[in-house]
N, C-alpha and C positions, 0 to 999 in steps of 0.2 A: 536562546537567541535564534530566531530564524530569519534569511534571506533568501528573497523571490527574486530571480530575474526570468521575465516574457518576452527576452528582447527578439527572439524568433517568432514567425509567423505562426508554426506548426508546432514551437514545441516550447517544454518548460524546463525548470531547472531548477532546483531550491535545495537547500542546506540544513537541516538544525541537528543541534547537538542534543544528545540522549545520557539522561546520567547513569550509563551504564556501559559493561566491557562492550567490543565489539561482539567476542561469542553467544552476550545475552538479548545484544537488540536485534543480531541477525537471527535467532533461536525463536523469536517473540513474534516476525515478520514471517515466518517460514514454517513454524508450528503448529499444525492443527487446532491440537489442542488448547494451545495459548492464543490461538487466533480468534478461538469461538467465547474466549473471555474477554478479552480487549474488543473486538468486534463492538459488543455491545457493555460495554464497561463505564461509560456517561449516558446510558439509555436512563431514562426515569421508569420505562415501562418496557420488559426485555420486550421484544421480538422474533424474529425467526433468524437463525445463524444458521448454516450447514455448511461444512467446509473438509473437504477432503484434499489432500497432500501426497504427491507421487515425489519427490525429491530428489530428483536427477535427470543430467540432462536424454531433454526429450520426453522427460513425464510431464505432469500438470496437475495443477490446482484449479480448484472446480469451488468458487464461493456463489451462495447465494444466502442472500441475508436482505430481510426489511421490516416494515412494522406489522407486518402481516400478511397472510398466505395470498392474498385479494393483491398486496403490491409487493413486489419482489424487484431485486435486482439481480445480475448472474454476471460472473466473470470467470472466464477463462485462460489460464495463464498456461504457456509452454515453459517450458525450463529449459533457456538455450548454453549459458553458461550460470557454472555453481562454481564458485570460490569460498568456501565458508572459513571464516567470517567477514570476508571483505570483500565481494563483488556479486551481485545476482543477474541476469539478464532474465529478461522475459520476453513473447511475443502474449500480448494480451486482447481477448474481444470480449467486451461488455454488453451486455442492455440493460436501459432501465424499462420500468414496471410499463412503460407503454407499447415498448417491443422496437423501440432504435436500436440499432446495434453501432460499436465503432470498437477500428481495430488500432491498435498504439505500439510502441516498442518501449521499453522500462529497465533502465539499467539502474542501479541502488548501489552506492558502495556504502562500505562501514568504514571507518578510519579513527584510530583512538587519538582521543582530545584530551585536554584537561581536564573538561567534564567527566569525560566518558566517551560517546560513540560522536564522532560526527557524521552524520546520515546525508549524502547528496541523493536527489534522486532527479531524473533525466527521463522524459517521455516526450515521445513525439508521435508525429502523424494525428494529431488532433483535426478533424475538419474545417473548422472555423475557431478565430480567436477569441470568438467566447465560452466556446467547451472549454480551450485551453485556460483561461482565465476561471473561470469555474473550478475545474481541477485546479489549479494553484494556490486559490483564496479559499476555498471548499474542502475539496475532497482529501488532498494531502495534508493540509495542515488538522483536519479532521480525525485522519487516521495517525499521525504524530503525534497528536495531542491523545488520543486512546491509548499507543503504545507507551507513551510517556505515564500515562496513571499507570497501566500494567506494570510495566517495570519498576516504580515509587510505590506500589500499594504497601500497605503496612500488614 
């Protein structure tokens, strides 16, 4: 089940639940390792993943992933607060393969449900309400829906 609210200018907010504990969708989010399999875990045709993980506050994560060396994406994550398993903060600056950049703040909690995890996530500072709508209809429920096969695989 997932819910979207955009009722902010700048920012988003959305919900879904994960069928799994919180220690393992926070573990899944935060992983190098498991990052570089769910990354591209719905791809038909792998790509490029690189992803490195400093995990504590004040380190960072360094992803870059796309279908090929020619288009890339890069994001940069600081790690301002760690609570594992239930709260992550971020300061994050992205571009994609054209060379935009834009910089957001990203707070993630974990909370155990009846499923399993329920997953809030909180970003703001979006430029215009159609990045943010993009990230909400796009790019999160995108990376949800990865983390959800990773967690289910058989």
């Amino acid at each position: 089940m997932s819910e979207i609210d955009t009722s902010e200018t700048i920012g988003l907010r959305l919900t879904r639940e994960l069928p799994a504990t919180p220690e393992e969708v926070f573990d899944a989010y935060t992983d190098a390792e498991k990052q570089k399999i769910w990354f591209s875990i719905l791809d038909e045709e792998p790509g490029v993943v690189e992803i490195e993980v400093d995990l504590r506050v004040g380190g960072k994560q360094v992803a870059v992933w796309g279908p090929n060396r020619d288009t890339l994406f890069r994001e940069e994550q600081t790690f301002v607060e760690i609570d594992r398993p239930h709260r992550l903060v971020t300061e994050s600056t992205g571009s994609d393969p054209s060379g935009q950049t834009m910089s957001t703040h990203v707070v993630v909690t974990f909370e155990p449900s009846d499923v399993g995890t329920l997953v809030t996530v909180e970003q703001t500072g979006f430029p215009t309400p159609e990045v943010r709508d993009f990230f909400s209809t796009m790019v999160w429920v995108g990376a949800l829906d990865r983390i959800e096969a990773f967690l289910t695989r058989a």
